[in-house]
CHARMM-style PDB file with segment names, atoms N, HN, CA, C and O in Angstrom:
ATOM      1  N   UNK     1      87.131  89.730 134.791  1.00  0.00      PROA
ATOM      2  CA  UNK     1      87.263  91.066 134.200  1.00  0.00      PROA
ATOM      3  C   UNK     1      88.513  91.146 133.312  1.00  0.00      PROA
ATOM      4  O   UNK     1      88.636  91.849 132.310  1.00  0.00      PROA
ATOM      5  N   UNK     2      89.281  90.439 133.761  1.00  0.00      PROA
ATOM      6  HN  UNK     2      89.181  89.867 134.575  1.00  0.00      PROA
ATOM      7  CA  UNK     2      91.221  90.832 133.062  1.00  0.00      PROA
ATOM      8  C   UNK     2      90.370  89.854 131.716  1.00  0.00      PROA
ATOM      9  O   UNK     2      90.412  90.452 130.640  1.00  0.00      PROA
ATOM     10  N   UNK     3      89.715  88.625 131.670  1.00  0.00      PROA
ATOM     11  HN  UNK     3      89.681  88.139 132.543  1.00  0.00      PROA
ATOM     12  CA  UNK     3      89.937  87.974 130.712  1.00  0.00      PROA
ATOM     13  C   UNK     3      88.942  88.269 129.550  1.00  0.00      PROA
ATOM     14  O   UNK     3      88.681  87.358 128.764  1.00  0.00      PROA
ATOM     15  N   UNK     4      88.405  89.433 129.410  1.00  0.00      PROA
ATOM     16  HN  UNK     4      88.617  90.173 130.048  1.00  0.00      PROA
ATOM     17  CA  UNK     4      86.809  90.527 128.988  1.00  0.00      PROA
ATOM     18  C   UNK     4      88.040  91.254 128.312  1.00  0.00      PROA
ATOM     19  O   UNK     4      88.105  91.307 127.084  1.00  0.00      PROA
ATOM     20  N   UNK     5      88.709  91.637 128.862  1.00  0.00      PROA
ATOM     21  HN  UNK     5      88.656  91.594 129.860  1.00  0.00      PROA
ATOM     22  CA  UNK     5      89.936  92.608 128.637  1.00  0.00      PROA
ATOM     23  C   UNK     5      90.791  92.694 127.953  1.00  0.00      PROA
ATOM     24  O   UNK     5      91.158  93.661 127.285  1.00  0.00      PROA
ATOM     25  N   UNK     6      91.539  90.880 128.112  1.00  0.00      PROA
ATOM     26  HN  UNK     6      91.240  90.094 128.654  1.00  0.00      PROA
ATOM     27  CA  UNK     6      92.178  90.475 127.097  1.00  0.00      PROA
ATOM     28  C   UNK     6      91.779  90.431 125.772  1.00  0.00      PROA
ATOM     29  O   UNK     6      92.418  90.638 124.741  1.00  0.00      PROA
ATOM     30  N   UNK     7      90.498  90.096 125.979  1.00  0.00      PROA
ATOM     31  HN  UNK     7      89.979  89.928 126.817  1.00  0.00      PROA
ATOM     32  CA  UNK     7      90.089  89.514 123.947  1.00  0.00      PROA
ATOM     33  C   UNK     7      89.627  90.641 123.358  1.00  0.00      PROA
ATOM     34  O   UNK     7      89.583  90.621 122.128  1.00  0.00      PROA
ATOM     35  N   UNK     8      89.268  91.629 123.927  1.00  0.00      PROA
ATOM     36  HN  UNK     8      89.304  91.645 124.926  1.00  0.00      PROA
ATOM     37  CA  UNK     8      89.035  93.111 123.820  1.00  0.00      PROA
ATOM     38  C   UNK     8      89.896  93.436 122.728  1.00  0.00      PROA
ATOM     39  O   UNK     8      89.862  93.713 121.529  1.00  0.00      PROA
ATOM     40  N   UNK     9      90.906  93.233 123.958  1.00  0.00      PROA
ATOM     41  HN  UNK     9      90.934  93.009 124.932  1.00  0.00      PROA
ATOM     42  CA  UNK     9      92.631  93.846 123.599  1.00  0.00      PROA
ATOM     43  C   UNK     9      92.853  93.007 121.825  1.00  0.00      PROA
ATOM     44  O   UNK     9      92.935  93.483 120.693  1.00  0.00      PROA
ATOM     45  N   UNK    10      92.880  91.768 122.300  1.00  0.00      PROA
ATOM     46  HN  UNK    10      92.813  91.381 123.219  1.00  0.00      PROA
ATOM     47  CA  UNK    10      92.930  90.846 121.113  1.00  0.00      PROA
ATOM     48  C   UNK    10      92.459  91.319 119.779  1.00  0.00      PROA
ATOM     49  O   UNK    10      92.989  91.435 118.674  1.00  0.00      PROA
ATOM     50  N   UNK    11      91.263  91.552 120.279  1.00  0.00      PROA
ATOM     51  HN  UNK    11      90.832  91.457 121.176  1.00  0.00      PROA
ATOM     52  CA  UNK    11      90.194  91.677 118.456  1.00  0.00      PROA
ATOM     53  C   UNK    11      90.892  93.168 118.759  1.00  0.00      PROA
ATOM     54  O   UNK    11      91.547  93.311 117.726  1.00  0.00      PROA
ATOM     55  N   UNK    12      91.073  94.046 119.352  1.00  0.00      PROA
ATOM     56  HN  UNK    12      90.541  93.930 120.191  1.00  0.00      PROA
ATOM     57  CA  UNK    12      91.343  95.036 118.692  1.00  0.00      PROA
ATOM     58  C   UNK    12      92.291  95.198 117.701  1.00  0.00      PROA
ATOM     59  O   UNK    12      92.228  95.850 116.659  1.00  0.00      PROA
ATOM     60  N   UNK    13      93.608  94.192 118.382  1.00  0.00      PROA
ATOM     61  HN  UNK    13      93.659  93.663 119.228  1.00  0.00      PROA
ATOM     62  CA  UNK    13      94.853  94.487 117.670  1.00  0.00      PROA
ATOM     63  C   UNK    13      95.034  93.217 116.624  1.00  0.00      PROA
ATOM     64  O   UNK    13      96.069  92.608 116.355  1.00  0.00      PROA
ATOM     65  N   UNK    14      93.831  93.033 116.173  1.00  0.00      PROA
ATOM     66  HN  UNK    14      92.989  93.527 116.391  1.00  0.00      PROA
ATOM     67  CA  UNK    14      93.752  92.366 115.238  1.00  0.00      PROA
ATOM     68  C   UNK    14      93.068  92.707 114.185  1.00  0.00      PROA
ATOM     69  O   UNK    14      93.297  92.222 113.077  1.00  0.00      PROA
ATOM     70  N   UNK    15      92.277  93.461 114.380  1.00  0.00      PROA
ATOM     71  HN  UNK    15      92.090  93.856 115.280  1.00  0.00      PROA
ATOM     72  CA  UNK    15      91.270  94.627 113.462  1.00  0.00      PROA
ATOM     73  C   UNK    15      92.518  95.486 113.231  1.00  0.00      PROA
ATOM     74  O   UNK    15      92.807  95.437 112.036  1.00  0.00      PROA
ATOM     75  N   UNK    16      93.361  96.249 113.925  1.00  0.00      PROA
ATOM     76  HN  UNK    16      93.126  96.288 114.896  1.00  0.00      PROA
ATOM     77  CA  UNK    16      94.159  97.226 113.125  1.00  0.00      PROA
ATOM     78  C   UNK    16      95.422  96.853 112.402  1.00  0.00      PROA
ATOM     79  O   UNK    16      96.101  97.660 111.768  1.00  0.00      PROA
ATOM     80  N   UNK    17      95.777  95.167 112.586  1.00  0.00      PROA
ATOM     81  HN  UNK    17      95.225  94.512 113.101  1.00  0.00      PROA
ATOM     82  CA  UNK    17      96.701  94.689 112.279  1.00  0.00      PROA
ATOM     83  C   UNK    17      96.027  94.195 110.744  1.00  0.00      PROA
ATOM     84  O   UNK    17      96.819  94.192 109.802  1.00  0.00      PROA
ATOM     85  N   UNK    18      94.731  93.820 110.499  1.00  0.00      PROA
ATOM     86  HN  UNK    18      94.088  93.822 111.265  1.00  0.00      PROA
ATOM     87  CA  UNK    18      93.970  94.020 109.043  1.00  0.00      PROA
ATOM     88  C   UNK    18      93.880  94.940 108.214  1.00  0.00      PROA
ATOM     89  O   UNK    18      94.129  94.924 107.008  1.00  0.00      PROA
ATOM     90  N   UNK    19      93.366  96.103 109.142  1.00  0.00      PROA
ATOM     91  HN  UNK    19      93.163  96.116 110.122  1.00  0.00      PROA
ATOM     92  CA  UNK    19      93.339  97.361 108.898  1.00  0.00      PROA
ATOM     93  C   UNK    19      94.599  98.114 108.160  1.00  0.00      PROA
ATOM     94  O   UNK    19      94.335  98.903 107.253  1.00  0.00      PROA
ATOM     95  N   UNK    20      95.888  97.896 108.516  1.00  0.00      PROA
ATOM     96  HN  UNK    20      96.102  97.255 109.254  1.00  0.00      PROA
ATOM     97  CA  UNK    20      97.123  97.853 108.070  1.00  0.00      PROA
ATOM     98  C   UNK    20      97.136  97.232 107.060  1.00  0.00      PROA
ATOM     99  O   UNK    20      96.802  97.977 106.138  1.00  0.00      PROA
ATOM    100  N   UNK    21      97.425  95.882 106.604  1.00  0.00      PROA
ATOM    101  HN  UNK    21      97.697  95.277 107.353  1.00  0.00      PROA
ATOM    102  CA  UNK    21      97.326  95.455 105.767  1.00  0.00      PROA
ATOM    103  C   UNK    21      96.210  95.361 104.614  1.00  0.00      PROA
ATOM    104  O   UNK    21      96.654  95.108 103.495  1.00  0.00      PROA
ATOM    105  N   UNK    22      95.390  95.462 104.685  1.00  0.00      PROA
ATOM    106  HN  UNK    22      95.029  95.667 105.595  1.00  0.00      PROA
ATOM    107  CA  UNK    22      94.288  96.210 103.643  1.00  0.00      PROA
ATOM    108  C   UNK    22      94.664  97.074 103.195  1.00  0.00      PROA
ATOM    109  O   UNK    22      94.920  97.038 101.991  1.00  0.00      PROA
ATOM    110  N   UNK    23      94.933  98.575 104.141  1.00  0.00      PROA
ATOM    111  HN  UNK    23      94.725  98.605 105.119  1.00  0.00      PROA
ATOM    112  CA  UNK    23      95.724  99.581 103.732  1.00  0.00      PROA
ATOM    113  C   UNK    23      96.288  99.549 102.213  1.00  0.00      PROA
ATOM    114  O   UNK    23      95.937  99.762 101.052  1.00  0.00      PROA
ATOM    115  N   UNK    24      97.745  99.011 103.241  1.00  0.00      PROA
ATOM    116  HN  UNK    24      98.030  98.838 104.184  1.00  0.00      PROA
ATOM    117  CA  UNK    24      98.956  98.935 102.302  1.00  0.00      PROA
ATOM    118  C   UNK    24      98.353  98.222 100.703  1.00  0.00      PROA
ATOM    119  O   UNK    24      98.501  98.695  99.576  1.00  0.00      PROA
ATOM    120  N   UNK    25      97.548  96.760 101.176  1.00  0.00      PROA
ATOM    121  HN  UNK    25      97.428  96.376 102.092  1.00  0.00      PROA
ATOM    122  CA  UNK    25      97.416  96.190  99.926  1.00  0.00      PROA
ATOM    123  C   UNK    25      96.829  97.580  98.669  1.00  0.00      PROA
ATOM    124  O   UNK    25      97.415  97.738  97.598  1.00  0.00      PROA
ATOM    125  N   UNK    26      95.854  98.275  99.011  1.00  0.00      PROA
ATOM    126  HN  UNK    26      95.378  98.146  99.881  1.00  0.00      PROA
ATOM    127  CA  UNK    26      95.317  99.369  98.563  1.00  0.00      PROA
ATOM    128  C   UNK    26      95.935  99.724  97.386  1.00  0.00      PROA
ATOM    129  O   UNK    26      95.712  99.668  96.177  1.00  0.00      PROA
ATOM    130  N   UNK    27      97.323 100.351  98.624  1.00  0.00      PROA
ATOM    131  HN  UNK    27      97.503 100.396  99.607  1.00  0.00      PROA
ATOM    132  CA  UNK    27      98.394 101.178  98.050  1.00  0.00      PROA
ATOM    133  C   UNK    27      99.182 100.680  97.004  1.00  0.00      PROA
ATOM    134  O   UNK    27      99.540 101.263  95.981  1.00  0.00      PROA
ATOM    135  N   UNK    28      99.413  99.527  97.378  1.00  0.00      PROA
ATOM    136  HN  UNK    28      99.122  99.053  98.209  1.00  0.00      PROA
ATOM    137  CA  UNK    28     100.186  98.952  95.718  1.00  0.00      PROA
ATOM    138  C   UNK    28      99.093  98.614  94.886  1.00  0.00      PROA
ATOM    139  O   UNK    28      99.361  98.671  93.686  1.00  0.00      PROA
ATOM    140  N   UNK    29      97.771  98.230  95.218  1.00  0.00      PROA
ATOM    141  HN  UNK    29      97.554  98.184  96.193  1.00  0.00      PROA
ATOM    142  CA  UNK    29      97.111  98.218  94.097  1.00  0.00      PROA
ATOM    143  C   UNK    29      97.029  99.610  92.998  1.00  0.00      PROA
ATOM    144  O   UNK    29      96.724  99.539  91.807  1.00  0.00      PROA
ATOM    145  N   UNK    30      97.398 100.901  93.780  1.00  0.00      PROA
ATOM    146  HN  UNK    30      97.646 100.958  94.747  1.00  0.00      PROA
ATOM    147  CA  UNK    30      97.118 102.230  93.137  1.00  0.00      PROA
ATOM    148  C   UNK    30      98.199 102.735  92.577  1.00  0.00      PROA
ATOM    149  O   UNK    30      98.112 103.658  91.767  1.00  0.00      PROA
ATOM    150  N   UNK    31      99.890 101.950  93.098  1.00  0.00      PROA
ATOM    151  HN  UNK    31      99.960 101.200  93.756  1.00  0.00      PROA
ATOM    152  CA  UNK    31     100.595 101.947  92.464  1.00  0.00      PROA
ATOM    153  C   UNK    31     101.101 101.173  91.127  1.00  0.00      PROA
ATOM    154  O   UNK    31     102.043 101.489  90.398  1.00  0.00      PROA
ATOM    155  N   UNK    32     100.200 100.057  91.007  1.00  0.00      PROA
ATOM    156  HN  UNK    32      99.436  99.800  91.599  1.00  0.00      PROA
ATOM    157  CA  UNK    32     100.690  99.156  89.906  1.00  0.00      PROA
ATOM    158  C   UNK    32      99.414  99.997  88.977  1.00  0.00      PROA
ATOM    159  O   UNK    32      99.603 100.409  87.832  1.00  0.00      PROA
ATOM    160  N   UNK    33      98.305 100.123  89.619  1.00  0.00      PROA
ATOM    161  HN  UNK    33      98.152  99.789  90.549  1.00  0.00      PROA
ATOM    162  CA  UNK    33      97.305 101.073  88.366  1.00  0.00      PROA
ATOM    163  C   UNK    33      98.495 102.693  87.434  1.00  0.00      PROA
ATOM    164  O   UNK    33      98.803 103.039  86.293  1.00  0.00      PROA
ATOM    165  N   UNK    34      98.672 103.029  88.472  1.00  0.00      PROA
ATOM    166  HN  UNK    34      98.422 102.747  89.399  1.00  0.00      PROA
ATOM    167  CA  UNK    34      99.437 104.300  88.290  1.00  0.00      PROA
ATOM    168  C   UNK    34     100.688 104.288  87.331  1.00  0.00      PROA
ATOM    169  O   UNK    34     101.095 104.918  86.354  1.00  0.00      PROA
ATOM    170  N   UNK    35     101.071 103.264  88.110  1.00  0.00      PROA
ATOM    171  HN  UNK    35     100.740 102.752  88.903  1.00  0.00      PROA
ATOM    172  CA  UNK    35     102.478 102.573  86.631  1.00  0.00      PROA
ATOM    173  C   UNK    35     101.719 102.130  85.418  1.00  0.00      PROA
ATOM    174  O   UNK    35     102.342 102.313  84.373  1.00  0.00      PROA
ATOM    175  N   UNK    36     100.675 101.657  85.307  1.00  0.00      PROA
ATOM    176  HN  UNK    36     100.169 101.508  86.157  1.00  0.00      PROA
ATOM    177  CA  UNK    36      99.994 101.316  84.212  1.00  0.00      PROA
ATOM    178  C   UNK    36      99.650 102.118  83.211  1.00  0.00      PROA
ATOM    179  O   UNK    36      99.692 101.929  81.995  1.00  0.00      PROA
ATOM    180  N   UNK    37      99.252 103.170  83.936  1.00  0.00      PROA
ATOM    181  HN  UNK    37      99.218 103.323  84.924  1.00  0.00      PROA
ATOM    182  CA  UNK    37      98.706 104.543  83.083  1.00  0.00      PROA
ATOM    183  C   UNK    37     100.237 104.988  83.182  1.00  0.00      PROA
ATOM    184  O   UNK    37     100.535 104.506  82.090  1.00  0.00      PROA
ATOM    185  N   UNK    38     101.368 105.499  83.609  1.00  0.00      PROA
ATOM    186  HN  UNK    38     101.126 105.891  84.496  1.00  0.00      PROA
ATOM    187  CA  UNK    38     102.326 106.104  82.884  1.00  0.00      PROA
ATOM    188  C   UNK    38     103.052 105.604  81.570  1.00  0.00      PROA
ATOM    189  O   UNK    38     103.348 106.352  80.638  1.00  0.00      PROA
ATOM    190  N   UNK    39     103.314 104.179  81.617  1.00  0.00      PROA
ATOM    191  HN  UNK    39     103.074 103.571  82.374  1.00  0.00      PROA
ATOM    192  CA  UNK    39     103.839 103.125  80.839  1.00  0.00      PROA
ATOM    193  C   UNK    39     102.725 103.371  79.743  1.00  0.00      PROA
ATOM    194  OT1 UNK    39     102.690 102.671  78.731  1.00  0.00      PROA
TER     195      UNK     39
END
């Protein structure tokens, strides 16, 4: 049961640790667009 638990645990905090980083990548992608159009 603990070891069902663990990888659970695992893929979860590995999906939001992507999830994060996707994010962010996003975000500077919308910031280098955004600087593009002010420039």
């Amino acid at each position: 049961m603990m070891k069902i638990g663990k990888c659970f645990y695992f893929h979860y905090v590995i999906k939001e640790t992507l999830g994060a980083v996707l994010k962010e990548n996003q975000l500077i992608d919308i910031l280098k667009s955004s600087k593009e159009l002010f420039l």
